[in-house]
C-alpha positions in Angstrom: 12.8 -13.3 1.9 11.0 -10.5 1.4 8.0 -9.2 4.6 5.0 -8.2 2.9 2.5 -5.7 4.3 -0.7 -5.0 3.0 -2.2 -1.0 3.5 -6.1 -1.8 3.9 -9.1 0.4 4.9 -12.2 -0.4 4.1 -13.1 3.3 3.7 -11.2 5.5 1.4 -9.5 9.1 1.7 -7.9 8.1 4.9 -4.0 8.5 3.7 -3.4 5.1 3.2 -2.0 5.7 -0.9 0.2 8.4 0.8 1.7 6.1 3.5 2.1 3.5 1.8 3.9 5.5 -0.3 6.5 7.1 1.8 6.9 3.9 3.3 8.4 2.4 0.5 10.3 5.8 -0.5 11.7 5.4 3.4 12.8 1.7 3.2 14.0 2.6 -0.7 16.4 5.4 1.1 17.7 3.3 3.9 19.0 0.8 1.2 16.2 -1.7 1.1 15.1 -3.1 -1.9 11.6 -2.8 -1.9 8.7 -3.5 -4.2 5.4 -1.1 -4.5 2.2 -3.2 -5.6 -0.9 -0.6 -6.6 -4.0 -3.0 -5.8 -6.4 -0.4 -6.3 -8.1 0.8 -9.8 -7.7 4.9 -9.1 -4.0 4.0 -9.7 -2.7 6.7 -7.2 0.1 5.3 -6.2 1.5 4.2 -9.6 0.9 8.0 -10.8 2.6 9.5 -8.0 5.9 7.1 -8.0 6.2 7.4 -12.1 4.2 10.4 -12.4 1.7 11.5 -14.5 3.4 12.1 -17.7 5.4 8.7 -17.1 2.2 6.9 -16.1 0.2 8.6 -19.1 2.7 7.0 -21.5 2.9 3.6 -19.5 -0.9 3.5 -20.5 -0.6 4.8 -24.0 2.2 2.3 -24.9 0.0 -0.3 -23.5 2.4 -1.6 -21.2 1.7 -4.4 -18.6 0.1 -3.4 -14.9 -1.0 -5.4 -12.2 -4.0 -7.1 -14.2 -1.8 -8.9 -16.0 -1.0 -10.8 -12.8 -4.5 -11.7 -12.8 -5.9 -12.6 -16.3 -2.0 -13.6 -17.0 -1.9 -12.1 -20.7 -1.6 -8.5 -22.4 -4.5 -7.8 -24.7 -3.6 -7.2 -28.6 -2.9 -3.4 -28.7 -0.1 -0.7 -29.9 2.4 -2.5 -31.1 1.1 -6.1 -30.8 -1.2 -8.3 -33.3 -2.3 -11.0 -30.5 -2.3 -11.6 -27.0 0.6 -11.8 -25.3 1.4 -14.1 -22.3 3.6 -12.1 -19.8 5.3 -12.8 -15.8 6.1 -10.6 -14.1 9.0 -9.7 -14.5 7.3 -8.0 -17.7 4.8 -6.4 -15.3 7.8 -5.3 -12.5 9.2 -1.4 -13.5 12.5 -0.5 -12.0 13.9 2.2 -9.7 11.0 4.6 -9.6 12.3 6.2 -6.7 12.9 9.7 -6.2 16.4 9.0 -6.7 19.1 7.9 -9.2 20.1 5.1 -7.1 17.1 3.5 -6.1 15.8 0.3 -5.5 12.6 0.9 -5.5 10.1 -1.5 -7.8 6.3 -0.7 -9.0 4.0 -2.8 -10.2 1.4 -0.3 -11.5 -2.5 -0.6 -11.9 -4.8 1.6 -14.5 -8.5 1.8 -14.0 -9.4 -1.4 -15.9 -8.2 -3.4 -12.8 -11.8 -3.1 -11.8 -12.9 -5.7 -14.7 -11.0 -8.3 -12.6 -14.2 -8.1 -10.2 -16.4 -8.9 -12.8 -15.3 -12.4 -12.8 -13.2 -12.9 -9.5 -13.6 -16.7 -9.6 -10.2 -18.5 -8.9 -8.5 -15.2 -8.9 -7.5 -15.1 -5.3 -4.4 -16.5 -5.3 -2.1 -15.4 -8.2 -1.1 -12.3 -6.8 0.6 -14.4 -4.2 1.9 -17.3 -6.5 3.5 -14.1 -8.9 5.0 -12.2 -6.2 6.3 -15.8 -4.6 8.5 -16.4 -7.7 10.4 -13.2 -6.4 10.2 -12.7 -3.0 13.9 -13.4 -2.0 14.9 -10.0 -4.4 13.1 -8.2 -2.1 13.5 -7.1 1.8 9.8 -5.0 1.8 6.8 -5.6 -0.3 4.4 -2.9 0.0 0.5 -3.5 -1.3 -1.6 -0.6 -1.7 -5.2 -2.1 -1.4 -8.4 -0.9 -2.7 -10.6 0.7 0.0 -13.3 -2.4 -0.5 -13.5 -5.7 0.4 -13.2 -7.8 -3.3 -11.0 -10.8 -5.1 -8.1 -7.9 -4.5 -9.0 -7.7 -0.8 -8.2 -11.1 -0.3 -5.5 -11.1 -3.2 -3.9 -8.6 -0.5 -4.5 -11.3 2.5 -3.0 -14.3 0.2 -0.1 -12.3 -0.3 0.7 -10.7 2.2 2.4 -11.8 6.3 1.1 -8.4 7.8 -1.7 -6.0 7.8 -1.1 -1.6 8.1 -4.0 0.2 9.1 -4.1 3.5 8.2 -7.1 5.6 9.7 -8.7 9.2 10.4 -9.7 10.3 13.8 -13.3 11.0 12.6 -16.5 9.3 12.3 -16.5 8.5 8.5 -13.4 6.6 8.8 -13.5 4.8 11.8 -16.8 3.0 10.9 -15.1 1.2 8.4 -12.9 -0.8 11.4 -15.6 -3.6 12.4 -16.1 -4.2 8.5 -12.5 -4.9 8.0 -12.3 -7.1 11.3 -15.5 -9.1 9.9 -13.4 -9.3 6.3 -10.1 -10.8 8.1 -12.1 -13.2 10.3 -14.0 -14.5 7.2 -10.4 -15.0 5.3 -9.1 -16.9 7.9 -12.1 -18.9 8.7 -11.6 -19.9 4.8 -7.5 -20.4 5.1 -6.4 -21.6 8.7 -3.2 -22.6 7.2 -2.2 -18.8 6.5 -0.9 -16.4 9.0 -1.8 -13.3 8.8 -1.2 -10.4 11.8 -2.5 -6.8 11.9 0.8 -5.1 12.8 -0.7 -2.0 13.6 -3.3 0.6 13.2 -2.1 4.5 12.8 -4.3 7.4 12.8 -3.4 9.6 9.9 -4.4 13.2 9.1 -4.3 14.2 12.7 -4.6 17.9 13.2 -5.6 20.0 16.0 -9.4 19.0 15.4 -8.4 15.6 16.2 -8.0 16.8 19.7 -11.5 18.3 19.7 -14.4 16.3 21.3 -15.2 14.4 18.0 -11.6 13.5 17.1 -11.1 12.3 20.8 -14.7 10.1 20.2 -13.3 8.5 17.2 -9.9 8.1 19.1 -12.0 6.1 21.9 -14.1 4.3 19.3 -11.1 3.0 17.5 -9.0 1.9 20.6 -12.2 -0.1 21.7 -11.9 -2.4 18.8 -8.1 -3.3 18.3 -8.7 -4.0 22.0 -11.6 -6.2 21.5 -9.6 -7.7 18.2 -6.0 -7.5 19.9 -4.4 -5.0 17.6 -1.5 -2.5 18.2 -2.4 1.2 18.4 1.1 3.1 17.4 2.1 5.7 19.4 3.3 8.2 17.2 0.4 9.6 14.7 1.1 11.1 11.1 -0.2 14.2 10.9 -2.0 16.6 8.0 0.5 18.2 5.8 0.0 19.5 1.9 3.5 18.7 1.6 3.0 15.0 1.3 0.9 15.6 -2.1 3.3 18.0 -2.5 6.4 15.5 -2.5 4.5 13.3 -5.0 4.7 16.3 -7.5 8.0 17.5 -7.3 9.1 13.8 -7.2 10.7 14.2 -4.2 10.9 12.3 -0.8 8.8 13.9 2.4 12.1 15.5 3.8 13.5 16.4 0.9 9.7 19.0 -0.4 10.0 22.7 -0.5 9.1 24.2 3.0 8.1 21.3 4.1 8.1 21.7 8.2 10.6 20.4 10.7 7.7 18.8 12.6 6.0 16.8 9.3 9.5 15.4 8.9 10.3 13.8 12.5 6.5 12.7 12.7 6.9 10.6 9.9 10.4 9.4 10.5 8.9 8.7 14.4 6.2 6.6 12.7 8.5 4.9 10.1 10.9 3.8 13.0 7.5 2.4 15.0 6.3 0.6 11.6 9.6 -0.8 10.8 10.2 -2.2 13.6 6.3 -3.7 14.3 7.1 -5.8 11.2 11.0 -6.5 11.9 12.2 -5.3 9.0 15.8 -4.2 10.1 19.5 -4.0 8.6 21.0 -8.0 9.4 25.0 -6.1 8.2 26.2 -2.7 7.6 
């Protein structure tokens, strides 16, 4: 049965599309079969696992994404004279890793997602209920969340056994934390009956101003409240390289870019290791 962790932030631009990311591109190489779910309406990380010309023609072709899973049909469009009822294994595209052998699944989003706000009522749950139907395919589920607490916030809580957070050692993005400890507290006020853990918060885009007076502030500020809310602080940070967008473009997995650097590699396979094993997701047999 599959572990399912949710990438959340209440503030965007902190890295958590491009973690997320190589998280599932990691577990994809390690032999894991692994399913990507893009929860947010920029559609980042569907465009960088198909990319853009792929994605460009998923849209055109009017081919299912995540909304489906909410409003549960595919509007009359190219190809079709009616609307169409779908599951999702209609929605579900395979291998879109950066390899011929992959095992990697996407459920996309497009921008439209953000219509599913409009009228969130009774909405909360079928992300859960759809991805419940085919949990035991998967060993990793991976839910890229929209930086704002929505129907798709707690679509992301519903379906998911652990939290990621993914965070900048700066002001901007650390005052985002309390909101997202208010948003979990509310969820579970409203479900006792579903567990759900932080497994960790990373700091993300470190670079040498991070060890500057503001970056140590925001350092401080951060540990103060997964100490007050009991959360795990990883040890090993990811830092700021271009070659993550970089990977995304030539298709290619972080240690695998052009000149990428020696050091981007390990800190990522350092904080892989440290993620993996927060959330127990491990080889059971050669």
């Amino acid at each position: 049965m599959a572990i399912t962790v949710s990438f959340v932030n209440m503030k965007g631009g902190v890295g958590k599309t491009t973690l997320a990311m190589h998280a599932a591109l990691a577990a994809d190489q390690m032999g894991f079969k692994v399913l990507a779910v893009d929860l947010d309406p920029q559609s980042n990380l569907s465009q960088s696992l198909l990319g853009a010309q792929r994605y460009r023609k998923h849209l055109d072709a009017n081919k299912p994404t995540v909304i489906q899973i909410f409003e549960g049909y595919l509007p009359s469009g190219k190809g079709t004279t009616s609307p169409t009822s779908l599951g999702i294994n209609d929605i579900i595209q395979s291998g879109v890793g950066y390899s011929w052998k992959s095992k990697l699944d996407l459920i996309p989003s497009r921008f439209e997602l953000c219509n599913t706000l409009r009228k969130p009522d009774g909405k909360e749950r079928r992300l859960a209920e759809s991805l419940a139907t085919v949990a035991d395919r998967y060993d990793l589920m991976v839910i890229d969340c929209a930086p704002t607490d929505s129907v798709l916030t707690d679509a992301a809580y519903f379906a998911s056994r652990y939290v990621l957070i993914p965070i900048k050692p700066e002001f901007m993005a650390t005052i985002g934390l309390p909101l997202l400890a208010e948003s979990l507290k509310a969820f579970r006020s409203r479900n006792k009956d579903h567990s759900i853990d932080i497994c960790g918060i990373v700091f993300v885009n470190s670079s040498g101003y991070s060890s500057g007076p503001e970056g140590r502030q925001s350092v401080n500020d951060v540990t103060i409240v997964a100490t007050q809310e009991g959360w795990p602080v990883f040890t090993n940070r990811v830092g700021y390289s271009a070659s993550y967008a970089k990977s995304g473009r030539e298709g290619r997995p972080i240690a695998r870019t052009s000149h990428v650097r020696n050091s981007t590699v390990s800190d990522f396979h350092k904080f892989k290791d440290e993620f993996f094993n927060a959330i127990g997701l491990r080889k059971t047999s050669p």
